[in-house]
C-alpha positions in Angstrom: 0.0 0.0 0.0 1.7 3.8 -1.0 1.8 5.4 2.2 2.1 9.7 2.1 2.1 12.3 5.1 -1.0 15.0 5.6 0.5 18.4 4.9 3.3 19.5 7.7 1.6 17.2 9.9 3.7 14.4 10.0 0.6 12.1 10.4 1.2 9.2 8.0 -1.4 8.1 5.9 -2.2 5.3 3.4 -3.0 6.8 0.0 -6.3 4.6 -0.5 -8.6 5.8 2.1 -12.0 4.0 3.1 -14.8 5.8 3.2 -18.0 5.3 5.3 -20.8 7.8 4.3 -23.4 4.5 3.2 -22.8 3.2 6.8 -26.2 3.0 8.2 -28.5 3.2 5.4 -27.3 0.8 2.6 -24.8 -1.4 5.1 -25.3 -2.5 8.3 -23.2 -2.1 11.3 -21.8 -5.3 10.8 -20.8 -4.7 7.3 -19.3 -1.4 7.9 -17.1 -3.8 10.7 -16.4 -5.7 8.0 -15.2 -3.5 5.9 -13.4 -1.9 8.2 -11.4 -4.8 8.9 -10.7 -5.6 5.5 -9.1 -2.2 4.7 -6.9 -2.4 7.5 -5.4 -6.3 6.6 -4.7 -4.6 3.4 -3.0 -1.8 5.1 -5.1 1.0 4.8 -5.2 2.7 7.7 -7.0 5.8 7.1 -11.2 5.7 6.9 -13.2 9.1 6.6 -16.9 9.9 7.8 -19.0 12.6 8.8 -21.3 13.9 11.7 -24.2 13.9 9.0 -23.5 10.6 7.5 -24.9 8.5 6.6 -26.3 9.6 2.7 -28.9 7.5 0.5 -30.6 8.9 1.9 -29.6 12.0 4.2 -32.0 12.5 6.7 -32.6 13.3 10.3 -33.2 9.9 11.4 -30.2 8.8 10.6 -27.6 11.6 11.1 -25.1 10.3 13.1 -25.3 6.8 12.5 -22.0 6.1 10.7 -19.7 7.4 13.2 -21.9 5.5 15.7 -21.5 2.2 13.1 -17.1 3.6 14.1 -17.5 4.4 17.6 -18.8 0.9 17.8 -15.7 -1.0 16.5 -13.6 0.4 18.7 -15.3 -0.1 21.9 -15.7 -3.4 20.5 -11.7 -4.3 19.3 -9.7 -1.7 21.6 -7.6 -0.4 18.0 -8.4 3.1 17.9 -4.8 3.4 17.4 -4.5 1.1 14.3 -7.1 4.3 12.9 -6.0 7.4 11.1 -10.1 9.2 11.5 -11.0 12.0 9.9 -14.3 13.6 10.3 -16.2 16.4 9.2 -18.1 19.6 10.6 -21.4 20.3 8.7 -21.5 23.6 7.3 -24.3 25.7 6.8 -28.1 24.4 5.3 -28.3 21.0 6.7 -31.9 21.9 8.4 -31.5 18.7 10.7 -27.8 19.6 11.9 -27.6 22.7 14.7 -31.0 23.8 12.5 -28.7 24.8 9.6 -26.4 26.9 11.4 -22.9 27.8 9.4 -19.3 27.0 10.8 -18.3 29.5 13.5 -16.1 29.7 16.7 -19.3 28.8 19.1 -20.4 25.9 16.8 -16.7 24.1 16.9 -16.8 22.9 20.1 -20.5 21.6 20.2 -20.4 19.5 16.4 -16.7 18.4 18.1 -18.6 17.2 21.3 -20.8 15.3 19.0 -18.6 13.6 17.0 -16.5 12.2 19.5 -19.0 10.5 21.8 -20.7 8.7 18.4 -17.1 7.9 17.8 -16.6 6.5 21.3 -13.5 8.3 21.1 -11.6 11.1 22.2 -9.9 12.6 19.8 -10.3 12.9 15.8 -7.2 13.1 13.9 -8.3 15.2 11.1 -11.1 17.6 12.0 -12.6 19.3 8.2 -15.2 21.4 7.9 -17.5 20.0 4.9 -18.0 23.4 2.8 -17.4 27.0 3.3 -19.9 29.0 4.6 -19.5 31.3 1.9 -20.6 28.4 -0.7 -19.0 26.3 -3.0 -18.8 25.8 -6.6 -18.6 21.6 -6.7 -21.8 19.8 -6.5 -21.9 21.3 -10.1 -23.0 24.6 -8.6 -19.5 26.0 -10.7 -22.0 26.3 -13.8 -23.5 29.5 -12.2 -20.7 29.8 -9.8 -21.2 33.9 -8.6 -18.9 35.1 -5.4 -20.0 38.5 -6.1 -22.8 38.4 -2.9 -19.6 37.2 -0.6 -18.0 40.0 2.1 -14.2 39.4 1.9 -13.9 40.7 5.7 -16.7 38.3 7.2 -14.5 35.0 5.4 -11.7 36.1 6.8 -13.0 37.3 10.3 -14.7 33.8 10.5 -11.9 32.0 9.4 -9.8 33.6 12.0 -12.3 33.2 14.6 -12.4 29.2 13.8 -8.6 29.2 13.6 -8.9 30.1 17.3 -11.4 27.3 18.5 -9.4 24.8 16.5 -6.2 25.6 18.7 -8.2 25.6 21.6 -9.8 21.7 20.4 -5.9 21.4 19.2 -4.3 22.2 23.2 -7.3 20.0 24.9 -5.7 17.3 22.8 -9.1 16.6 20.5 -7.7 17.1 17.5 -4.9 16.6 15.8 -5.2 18.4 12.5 -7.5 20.7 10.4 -9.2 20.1 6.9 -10.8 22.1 4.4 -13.2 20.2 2.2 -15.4 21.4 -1.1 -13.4 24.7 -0.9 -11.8 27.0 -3.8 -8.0 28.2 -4.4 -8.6 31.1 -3.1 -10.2 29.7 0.0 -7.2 27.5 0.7 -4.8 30.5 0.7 -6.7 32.7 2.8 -7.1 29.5 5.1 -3.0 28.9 5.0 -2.2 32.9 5.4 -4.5 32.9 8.0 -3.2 30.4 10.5 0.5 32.2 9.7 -1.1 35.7 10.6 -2.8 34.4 13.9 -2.0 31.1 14.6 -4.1 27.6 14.9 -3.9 24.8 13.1 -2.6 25.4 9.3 -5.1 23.7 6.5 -3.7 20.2 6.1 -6.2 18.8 3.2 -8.9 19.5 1.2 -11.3 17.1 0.5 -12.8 17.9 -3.0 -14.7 16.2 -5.6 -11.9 14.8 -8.4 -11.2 11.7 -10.8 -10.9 11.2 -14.2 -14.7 12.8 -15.1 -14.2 15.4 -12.8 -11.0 17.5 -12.9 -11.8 20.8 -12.0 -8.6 21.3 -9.4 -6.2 20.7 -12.5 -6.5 24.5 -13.3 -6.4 25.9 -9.8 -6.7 23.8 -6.4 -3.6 21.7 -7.8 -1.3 24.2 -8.0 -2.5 25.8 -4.5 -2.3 21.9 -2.8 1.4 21.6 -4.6 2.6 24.8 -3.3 1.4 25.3 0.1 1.8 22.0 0.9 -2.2 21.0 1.4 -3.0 17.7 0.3 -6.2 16.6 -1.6 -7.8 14.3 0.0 -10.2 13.2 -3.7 -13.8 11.8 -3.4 -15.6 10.3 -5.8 -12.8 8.9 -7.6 -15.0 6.5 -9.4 -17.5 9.3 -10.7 -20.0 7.4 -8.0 -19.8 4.4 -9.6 -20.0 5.9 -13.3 -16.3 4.6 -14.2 -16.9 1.0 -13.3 -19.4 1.1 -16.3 -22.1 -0.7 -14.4 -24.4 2.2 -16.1 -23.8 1.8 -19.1 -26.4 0.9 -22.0 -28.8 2.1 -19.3 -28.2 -0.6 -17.1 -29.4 0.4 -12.9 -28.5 -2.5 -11.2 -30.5 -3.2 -8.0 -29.3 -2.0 -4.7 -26.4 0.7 -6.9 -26.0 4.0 -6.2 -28.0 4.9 -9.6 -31.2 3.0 -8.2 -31.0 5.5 -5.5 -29.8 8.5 -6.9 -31.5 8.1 -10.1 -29.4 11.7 -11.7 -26.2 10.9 -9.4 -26.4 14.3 -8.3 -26.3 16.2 -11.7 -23.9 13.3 -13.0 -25.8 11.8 -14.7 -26.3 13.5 -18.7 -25.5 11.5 -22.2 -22.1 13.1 -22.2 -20.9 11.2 -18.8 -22.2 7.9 -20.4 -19.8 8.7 -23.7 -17.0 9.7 -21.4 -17.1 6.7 -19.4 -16.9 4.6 -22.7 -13.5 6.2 -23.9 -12.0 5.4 -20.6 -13.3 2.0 -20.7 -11.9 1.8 -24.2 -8.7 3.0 -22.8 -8.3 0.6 -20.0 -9.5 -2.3 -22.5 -6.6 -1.2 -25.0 -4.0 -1.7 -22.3 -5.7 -5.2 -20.7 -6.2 -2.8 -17.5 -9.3 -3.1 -15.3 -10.9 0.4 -15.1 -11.3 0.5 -11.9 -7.9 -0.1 -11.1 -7.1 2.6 -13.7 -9.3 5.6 -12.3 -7.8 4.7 -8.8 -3.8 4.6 -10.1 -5.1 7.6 -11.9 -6.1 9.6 -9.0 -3.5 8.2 -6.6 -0.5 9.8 -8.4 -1.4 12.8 -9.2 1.2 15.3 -7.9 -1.2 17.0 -5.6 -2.9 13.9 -4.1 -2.8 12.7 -0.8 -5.4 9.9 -0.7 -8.2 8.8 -2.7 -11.3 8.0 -0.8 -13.4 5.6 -2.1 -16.6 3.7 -0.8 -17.7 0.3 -1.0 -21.3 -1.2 0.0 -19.6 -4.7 0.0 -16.5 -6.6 0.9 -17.0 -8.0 -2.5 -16.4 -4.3 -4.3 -13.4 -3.6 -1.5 -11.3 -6.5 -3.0 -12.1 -5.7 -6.1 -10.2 -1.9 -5.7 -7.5 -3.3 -3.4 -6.8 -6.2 -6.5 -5.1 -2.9 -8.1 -3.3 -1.0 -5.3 -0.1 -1.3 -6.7 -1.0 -0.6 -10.3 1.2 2.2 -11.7 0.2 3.8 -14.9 2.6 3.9 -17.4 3.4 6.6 -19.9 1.4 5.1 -23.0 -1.9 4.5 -21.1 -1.5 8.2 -19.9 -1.2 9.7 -23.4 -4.5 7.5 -24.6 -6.1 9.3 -21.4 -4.8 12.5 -21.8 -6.5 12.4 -25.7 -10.2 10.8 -23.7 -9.8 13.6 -21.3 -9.9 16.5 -24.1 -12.4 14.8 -26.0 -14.4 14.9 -22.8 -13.2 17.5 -21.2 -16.3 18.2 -18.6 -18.8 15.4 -19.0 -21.2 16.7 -16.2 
């Protein structure tokens, strides 16, 4: 398994990262056990989740459950420490969560308190806050993106603020690091000049939406993540389940995310379904399995840290880790390079 570090954290991660946000809903608490205990044979030793996890669907019956479905397996085997855990702060709109309040000093402590007794813990390793309160332009909100209505001094108040109560959590000894996730370039800066103008924790991640049909931080997050040394942490990597080509020819198989989701949050349009076909075609040319090839894909990118990925069966988590050391090579990259600008932005 390709291990990596979090930023300047010196917490050492493995760069396949299990992800829990179906925890609840679509598996059991058994299953997530499961899982979990696959992924760390297999030397994965990082899993992400969520205070309002789990999704499919999100609701306020079960917010909460999937850190409980964590929180569980370690009161049951004793490993915390065999666990890199990384949770996440709701941000504003979530009706059910704090009655939609956004990210502020006050609200740290209280969604922090949360967390860790679900988690049966008592500490998180990586702390992230889900979305800026300002608003974000993934979720394919970026195709009437507007930050005109923003007030630059009320970000950067709030993020100083924050930077505050995250040493505070920091000097109790809850967490260990701090995350950004769904934020911009210019987000990520202010977040890093911040912490060097005041203090706190400086922005370790960013958790944002990436893979081979969704490369919107090539142009801008990248170079930010490169420079300032803030990892992307990528979800989705598998376009929710788009790049297995389980979808295609209109196939929904029963129990899939598309049976669900049935426009895979704005994903789904006749362009995705074309895209997916000349990666398929690509990973057919080289005898590749395309799974395996939209994980090495994401994986080594120069600004990657970890690629999260779900699995709603043990049966779909040895299929990903059957690839974990697959490195592309230089011919399969120039036949995906030429897919990529022939598909540029599928959805």
């Amino acid at each position: 398994m390709h291990m990596t570090t979090l930023g300047r954290t010196g917490i050492e991660v493995s760069k396949f990262c299990l992800g829990s946000m179906t925890w609840g809903t679509q598996n059991t608490l058994a299953e997530g056990h499961a899982q979990i205990e696959r992924a760390l044979a297999a030397a994965i030793n990082f899993v992400d989740t969520a205070e309002m996890y789990p999704v499919n669907p999100l609701s306020a019956e079960t917010q909460g459950r999937t850190e409980e479905v964590i929180g569980e397996w370690f009161a049951a085997t004793s490993r915390r420490s065999d666990m890199v855990l990384a949770t996440k702060h709701s941000g504003e709109g979530i009706a059910y969560v704090r009655d939609g309040a956004p990210i502020t000093a006050e609200s740290i402590p209280l969604a922090l308190d949360g967390s860790l007794a679900r988690l049966k813990t008592d500490y998180i390793d990586l702390y992230q806050f889900h979305w800026p309160n300002r608003g974000s332009y993934m979720f394919r909100q970026n195709w009437r993106y507007d930050p005109s209505s923003q007030s630059r001094a009320e970000t950067i108040q709030n993020m100083e603020d924050c930077l505050g109560a995250l040493q505070r959590e920091v000097d109790r000894g809850r967490i260990r690091a701090f995350g950004m996730s769904n934020e911009s370039a210019w987000g990520l800066t202010q977040w890093a000049n911040a912490a060097e103008r005041v203090g706190g924790p400086r922005v370790a991640t960013v958790q944002n939406e990436y893979s081979l049909m969704c490369r919107l931080a090539d142009t801008d997050v990248a170079e930010t993540c490169y420079n300032e040394d803030i990892g992307m942490l990528s979800f989705s990597p598998l376009a929710t389940g788009l790049l297995t080509g389980k979808y295609q020819g209109g196939a929904v198989p029963e129990g899939s995310r598309l049976s669900l989701s049935p426009e895979l949050g704005g994903r789904k349009t006749p362009g995705a379904f074309e895209a997916v076909q000349a990666y398929l075609d690509v990973a057919d040319k080289h005898g590749i399995d395309p799974v395996h090839m939209a994980m090495a894909f994401v994986r080594d990118r120069p600004f990657m840290a970890s690629v999260i990925f779900g699995a709603t069966s043990v049966a779909q988590l040895d299929h990903i880790l059957a690839g974990a050391d697959l490195v592309l090579g230089d011919e399969i990259m120039v036949d995906i390079d030429a897919a990529h600008r022939a598909h540029p932005m599928p959805y």
